[in-house]
Every structure is written in C-alpha cells, then in structure tokens.
N, C-alpha and C positions, 0 to 999 in steps of 0.2 A: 721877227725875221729868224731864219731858221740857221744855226749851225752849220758849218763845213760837215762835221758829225753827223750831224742828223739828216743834212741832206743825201750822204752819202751811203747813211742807213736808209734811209727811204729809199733808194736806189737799190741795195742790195734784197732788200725786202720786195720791192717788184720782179727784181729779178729769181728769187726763189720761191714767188706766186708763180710764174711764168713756167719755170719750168717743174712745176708740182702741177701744172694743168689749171690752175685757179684763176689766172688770168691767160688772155691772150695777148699778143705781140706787148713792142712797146715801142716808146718814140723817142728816136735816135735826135741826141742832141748835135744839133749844126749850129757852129758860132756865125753869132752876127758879124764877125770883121775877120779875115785874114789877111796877111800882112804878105804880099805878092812874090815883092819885089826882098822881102827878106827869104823865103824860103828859095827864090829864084838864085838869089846871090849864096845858101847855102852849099847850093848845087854846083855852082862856080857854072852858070849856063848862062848866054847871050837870051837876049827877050828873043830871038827867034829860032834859036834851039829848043827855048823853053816851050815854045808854041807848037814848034814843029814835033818835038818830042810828044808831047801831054795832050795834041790835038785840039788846042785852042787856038783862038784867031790871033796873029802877032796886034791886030788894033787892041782884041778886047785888052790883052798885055798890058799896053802901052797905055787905054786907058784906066785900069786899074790899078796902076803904079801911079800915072796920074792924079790919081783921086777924081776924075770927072766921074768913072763908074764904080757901083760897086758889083760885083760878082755877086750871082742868083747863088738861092741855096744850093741845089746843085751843085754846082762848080764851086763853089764853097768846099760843098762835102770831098770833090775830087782833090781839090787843093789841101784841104788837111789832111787827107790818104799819101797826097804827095809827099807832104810832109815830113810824116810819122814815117813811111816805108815806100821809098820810093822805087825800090826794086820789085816790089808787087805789082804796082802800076803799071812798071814797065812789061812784066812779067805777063799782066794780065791784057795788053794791048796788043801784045805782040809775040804768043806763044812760041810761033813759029820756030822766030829766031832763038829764044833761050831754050828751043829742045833740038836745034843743030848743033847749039853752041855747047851743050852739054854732053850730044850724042858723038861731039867731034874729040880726038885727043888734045885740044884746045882747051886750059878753064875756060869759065863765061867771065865775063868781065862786064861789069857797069861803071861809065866813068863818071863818079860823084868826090867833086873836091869840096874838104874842109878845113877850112882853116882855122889853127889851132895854136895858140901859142905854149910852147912847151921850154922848160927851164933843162939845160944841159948838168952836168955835173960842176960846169964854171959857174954858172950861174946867170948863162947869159941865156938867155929866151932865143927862138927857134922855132921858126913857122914851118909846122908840116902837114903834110896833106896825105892822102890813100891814093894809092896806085892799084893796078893791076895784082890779085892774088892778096887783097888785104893789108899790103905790108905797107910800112909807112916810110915814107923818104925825109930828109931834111932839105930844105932852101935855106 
C-alpha cells in the first residue's frame, strides 16, 4: 500500500505529464460518501432552502440525510463544490443576480451561518457567526 507521500507524488507527477502534453485529461476524484445533512447545517439552511437554493429535490434531501439513499456521483461532486465554496455555486446558478448585486451601490451578500465557538478575553466562549460584509457578530 502506498504512502499519503507517494500518493500525492503520483498525483503531482500526472499532473505535470498533463500539462507538459504527455498525457491527456485526468480523473477527477468524487468520494464515495458525503455527509448532507452536515454541510446543510454548516450553512445554517432548512432542508428546503437547501434544495431550493442547490436545485435539488427537498425528497432527495430528506432521503439522504435519511440514509435510505445515497447521492449519484454527480450530486456528490455538486455537494462537495457546495462544500468547499459555496458562493461559487451560487454565483454560478444564478449569475444574474450577483451581477446586479454587484453592479448595484449595494455589497452582495451571501447568507451562510457558522457556527464557531470563540474564547473572549474572560475566558468565557462565545458563539459567532458572519453577517452581511464579512464581519462577525457575537450571540
């Protein structure tokens, strides 16, 4: 079995075949499991915001938090795009809107809540989240 190392050299080594012309494409890894209903709860979004946002069906949702199904590759792939950067997805569904909202004297605003616990200078911890313009509030 092969190294963290060495896999990840084998990886870099396709990829500067690939772009030296020596090889062509290469194959994008999709995991076999993502975790739904934690990326959904990253976002601080109801399963039907999540769906309505992302263009998924609220059933597939609800049975993929389930565990009755599991999400195609595909929707796999969209889901860890969700993930990682979820303002791209949005960005990239719905151009429209983040080029009025950008062309308007309005910021854009995406609302994704995190919850985070963070220590004050007492010492007492303090759940904050992002607002509007990046800036972080305290609850």
């Amino acid at each position: 079995m092969k190294t963290q190392f060495e896999q990840m050299m084998n990886g870099l080594n396709d990829v500067e075949a690939f772009l030296a012309g020596k090889q062509e494409g290469f194959k994008a890894h999709v995991p076999q499991e993502v975790d739904v209903k934690a990326i959904r709860n990253r976002l601080g979004m109801t399963q039907a915001r999540f769906s309505n946002t992302f263009g998924f069906s609220l059933d597939a949702i609800k049975h993929w938090e389930g565990g009755r199904r599991t999400p195609e590759a595909p929707a796999r792939t969209l889901l860890t795009v969700i993930d990682k950067n979820p303002a791209a997805v949005l960005t990239a569904l719905n151009p429209a809107a983040f080029a009025a909202a950008v062309g308007s004297s309005k910021p854009s605003t995406v609302r994704v809540r995190v919850d985070r616990k963070r220590r004050t200078s007492s010492g007492v911890k303090r759940k904050t989240h992002s607002t509007e313009g990046g800036k972080r509030t305290s609850r």
